[in-house]
C-alpha positions in Angstrom: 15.7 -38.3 38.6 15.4 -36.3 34.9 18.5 -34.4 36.4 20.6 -37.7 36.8 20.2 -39.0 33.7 20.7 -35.7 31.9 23.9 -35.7 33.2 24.8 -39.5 32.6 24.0 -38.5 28.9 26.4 -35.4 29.1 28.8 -38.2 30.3 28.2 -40.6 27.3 28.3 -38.0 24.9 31.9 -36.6 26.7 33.6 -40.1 26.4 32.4 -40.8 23.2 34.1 -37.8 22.0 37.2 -38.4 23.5 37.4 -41.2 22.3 37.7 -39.7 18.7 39.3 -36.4 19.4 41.5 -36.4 22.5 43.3 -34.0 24.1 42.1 -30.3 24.5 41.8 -28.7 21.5 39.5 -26.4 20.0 37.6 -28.5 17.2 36.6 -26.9 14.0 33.4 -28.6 11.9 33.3 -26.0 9.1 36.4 -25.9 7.7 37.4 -29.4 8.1 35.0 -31.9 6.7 36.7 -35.2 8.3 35.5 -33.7 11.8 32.2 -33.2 10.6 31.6 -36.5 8.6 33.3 -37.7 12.4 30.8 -35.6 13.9 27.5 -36.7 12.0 29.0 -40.6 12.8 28.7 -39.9 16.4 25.6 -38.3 16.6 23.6 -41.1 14.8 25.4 -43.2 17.0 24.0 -41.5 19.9 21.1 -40.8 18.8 19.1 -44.0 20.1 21.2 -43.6 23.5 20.5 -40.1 24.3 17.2 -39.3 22.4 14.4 -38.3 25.1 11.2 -40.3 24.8 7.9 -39.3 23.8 5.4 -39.0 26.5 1.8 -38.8 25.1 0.6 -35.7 26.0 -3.0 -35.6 25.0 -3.0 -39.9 24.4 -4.2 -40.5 27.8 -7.4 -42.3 28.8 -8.4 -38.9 31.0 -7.8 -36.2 27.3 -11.2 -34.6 27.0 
């Protein structure tokens, strides 16, 4: 199941993208800060979407 939704999220995240830079070129961050300030945009966008929840470790009723 983990497996399934870590691809589902590749998906999102692939979509999302093209949506903002289509076609299939090579993207550059660094030297072009449009793409970047596009690129921190998406990623708080995503963020809530694709973020992995916390699972307790060492919360549990059984910790010791």
């Amino acid at each position: 199941m983990l497996y399934v939704s870590h691809f589902n999220r590749i998906a999102v995240i692939r979509r999302e993208a093209a949506k903002i830079w289509p076609g299939n070129q090579k993207i550059y961050f660094k030297q072009n800060p449009a793409n970047n300030l596009k690129l921190e945009e998406l990623t708080e966008k995503l963020n809530e979407m694709c973020s992995v929840e916390e699972i307790g470790f060492g919360k549990g009723k059984w910790n010791i």
